[in-house]
NUNUTI-833123 format. One record per residue (C-alpha): residue in three letters; x, y, z. Coordinates in nm, 3 decimals. Example, Ala and Ser with C-alpha at 12.3 -4.5 7.8 and 13.67 -1.06 7.14 Angstrom:
BEGIN
residuo ALA	px 1.230	py -0.450	pz 0.780 .
residuo SER	px 1.367	py -0.106	pz 0.714 .
END
This chain:
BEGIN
residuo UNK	px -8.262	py -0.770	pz 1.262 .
residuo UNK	px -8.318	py -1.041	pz 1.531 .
residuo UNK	px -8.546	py -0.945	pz 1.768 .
residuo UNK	px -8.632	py -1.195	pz 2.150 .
residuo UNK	px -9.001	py -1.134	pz 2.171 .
residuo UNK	px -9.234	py -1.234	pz 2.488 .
residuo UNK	px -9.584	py -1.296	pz 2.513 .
residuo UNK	px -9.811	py -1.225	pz 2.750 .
residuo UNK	px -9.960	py -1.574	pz 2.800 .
residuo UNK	px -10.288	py -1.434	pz 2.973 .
residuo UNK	px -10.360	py -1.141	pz 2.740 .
residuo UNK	px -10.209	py -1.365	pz 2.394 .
residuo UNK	px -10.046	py -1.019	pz 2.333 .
residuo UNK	px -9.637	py -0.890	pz 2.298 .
residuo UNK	px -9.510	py -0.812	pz 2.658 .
residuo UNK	px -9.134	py -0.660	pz 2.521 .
residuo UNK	px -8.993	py -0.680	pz 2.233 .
residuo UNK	px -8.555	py -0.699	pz 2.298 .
residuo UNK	px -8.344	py -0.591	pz 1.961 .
residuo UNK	px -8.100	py -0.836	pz 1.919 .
residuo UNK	px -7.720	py -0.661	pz 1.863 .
residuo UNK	px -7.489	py -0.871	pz 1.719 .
residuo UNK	px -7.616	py -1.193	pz 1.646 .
residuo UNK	px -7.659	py -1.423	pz 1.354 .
residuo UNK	px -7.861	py -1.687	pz 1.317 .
residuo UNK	px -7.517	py -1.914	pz 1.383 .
residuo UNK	px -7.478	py -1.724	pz 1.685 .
residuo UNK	px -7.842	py -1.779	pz 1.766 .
residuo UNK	px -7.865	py -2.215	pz 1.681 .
residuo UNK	px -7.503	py -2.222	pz 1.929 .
residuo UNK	px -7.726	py -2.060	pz 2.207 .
residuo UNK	px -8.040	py -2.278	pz 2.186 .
residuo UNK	px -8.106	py -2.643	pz 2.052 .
residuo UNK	px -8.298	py -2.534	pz 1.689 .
residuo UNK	px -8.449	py -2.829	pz 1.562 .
residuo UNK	px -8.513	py -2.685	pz 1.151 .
residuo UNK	px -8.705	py -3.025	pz 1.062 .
residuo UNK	px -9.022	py -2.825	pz 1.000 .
residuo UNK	px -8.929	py -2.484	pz 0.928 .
residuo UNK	px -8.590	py -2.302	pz 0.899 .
residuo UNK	px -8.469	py -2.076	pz 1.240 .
residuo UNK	px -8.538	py -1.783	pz 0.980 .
residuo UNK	px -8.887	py -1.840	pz 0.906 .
residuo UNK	px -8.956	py -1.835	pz 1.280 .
residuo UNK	px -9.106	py -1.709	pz 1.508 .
residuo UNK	px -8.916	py -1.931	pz 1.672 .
residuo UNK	px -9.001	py -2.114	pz 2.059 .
residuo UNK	px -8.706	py -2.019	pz 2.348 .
residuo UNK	px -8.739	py -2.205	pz 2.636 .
residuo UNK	px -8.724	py -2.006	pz 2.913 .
residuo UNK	px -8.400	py -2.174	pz 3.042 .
residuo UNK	px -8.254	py -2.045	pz 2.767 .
residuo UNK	px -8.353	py -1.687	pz 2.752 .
residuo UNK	px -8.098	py -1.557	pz 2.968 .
residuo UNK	px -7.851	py -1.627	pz 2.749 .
residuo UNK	px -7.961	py -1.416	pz 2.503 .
residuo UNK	px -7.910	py -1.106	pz 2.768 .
residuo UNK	px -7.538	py -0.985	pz 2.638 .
residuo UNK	px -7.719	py -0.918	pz 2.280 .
residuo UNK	px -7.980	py -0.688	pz 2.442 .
residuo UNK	px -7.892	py -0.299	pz 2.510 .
residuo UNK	px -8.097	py -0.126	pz 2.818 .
residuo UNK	px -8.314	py -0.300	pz 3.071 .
residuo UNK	px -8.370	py -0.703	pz 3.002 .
residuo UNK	px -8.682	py -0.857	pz 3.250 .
residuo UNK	px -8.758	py -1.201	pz 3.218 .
residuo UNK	px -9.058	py -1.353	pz 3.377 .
residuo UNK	px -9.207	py -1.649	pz 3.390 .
residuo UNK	px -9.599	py -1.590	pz 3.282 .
residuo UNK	px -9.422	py -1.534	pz 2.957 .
residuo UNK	px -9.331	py -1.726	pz 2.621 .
residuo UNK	px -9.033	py -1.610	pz 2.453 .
residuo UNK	px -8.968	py -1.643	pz 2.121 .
residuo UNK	px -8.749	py -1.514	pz 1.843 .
residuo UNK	px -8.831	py -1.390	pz 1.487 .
residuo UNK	px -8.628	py -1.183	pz 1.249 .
residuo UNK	px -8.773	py -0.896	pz 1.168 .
residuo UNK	px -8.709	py -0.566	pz 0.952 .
residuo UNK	px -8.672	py -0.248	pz 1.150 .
END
């Protein structure tokens, strides 16, 4: 499962943590310019600029906050 994660960038430590419905790792590199040189998308976690994390809001059920003392990244992850 694809999860959006943000970090606290004061405490180093997970602020949220969004489930991603929906969304393949297609879906995912047509949302956000993935440059795989280094490491696949998959292997991630993976740096969202936060520009881009709004568009990741239509995947997310319940309450979505973004802010901007945070770092956003996303990481597939087992439930």
């Amino acid at each position: 499962m694809w999860y959006l994660e943000s970090y606290d960038r004061r405490t180093d430590s997970i602020a949220n943590s969004y489930r991603l419905v929906a969304i393949t790792g297609d879906g995912i590199r047509e949302l956000i310019d993935v440059d795989e040189g280094g490491l696949p998308l998959e292997m991630g976690p993976y740096p969202v600029a936060l520009a881009d994390v709004p568009k990741f809001a239509k995947y997310i059920e319940g309450d979505f906050r973004i802010s901007s003392d945070n770092e956003y990244f996303i990481g597939l992850f087992t439930d």
